[in-house]
C-alpha positions in Angstrom: 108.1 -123.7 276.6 107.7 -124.9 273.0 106.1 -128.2 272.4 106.5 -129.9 269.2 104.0 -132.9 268.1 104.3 -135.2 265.3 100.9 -135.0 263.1 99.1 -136.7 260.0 95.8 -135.6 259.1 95.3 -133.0 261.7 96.1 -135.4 264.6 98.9 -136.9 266.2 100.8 -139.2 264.2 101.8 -142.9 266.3 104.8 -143.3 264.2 107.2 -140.2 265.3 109.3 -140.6 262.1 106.9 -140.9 259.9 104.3 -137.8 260.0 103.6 -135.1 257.8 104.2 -132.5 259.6 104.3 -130.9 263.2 102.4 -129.1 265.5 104.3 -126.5 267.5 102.7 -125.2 270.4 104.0 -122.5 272.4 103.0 -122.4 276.4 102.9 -119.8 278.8 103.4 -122.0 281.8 102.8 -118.7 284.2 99.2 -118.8 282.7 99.3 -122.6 282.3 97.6 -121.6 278.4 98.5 -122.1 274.9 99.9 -119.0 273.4 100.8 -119.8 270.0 100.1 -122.7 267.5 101.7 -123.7 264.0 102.3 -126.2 261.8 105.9 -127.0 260.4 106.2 -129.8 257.1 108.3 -132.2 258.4 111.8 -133.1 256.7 112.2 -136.0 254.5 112.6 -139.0 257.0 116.3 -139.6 258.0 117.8 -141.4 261.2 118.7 -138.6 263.5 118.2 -135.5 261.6 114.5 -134.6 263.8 116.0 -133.6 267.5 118.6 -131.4 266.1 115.6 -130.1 263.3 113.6 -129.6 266.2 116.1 -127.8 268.2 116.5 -125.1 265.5 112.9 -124.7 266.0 113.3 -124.0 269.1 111.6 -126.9 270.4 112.1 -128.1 274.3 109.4 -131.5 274.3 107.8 -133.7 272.1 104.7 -135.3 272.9 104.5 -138.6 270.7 102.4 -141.9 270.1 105.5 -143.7 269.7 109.3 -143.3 269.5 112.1 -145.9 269.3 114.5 -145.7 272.2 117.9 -144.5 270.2 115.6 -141.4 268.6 114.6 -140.4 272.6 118.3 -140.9 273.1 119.2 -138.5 270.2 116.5 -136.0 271.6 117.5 -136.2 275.4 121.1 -135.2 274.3 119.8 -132.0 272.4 118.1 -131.0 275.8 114.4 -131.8 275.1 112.3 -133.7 276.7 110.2 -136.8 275.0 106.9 -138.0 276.6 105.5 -141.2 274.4 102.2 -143.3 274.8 100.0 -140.0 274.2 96.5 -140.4 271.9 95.9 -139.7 268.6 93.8 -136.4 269.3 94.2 -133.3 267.8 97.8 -131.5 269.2 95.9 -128.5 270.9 93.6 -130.8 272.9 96.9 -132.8 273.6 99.0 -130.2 275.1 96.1 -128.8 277.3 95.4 -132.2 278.9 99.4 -131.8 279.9 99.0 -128.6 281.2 96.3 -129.3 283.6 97.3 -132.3 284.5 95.2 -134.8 282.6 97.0 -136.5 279.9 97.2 -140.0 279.7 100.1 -141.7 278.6 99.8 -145.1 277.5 102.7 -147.4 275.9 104.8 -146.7 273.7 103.2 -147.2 270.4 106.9 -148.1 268.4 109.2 -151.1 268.9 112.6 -150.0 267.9 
C-alpha cells in the first residue's frame, strides 16, 4: 500500500490543495511497518489534476486535514481511498497511528 499525504513545513498540510509537497509512504501491511518514505513537490494547484497525479505515483490513500467533497469524489473514482480530519503531525507519525490502530480522525478541516 502507498499512502500519499499532503505537507507544508514538514507536517501535514489542512488545506489538501494547497501544500507544498507530499509525503509518500510506502507500507508493508504483512509487517504492519513503514518501508519506504519520500517527498514528491506538489503540481501547481489545478481542480482535478491531484487524484489522477497521485495515481501515476502509484498512490492507493490519502490521509488529509481537509478535502472538499467533489476532490474525494475525483479520488474515489481513480481507486484510492481518502480519509480526512487527521492532525497536523509529521506524515510518518501519521501513518503509524493508522497502522496500529490509533489515529484520530476529527472533521473535516475544508468546506467545499
Amino acid at each position: 500500500m502507498r499512502i500519499a499525504i499532503p505537507v507544508a513545513n514538514g507536517r501535514l498540510c489542512a488545506h489538501f490543495g494547497h501544500c507544498e509537497s507530499f509525503a509518500i509512504i510506502d507500507v508493508d501491511m504483512e509487517n504492519n511497518s513503514l518501508s519506504s518514505d519520500s517527498t514528491v513537490e506538489a503540481p501547481p494547484h489545478q481542480p482535478g489534476l491531484l487524484p489522477p497525479w497521485l495515481v501515476q505515483h502509484g498512490v492507493t490513500m490519502v490521509i488529509a486535514g481537509g478535502m472538499g467533497f467533489r476532490a474525494q469524489q475525483l479520488f474515489t473514482a481513480q481507486g484510492i481511498k481518502v480519509l480526512v480530519g487527521a492532525p497536523t503531525d509529521v506524515p510518518a507519525a501519521i501513518v503509524q497511528a493508522w497502522l496500529d490502530g490509533r489515529l484520530q480522525l476529527g472533521d473535516n478541516l475544508c468546506d467545499h
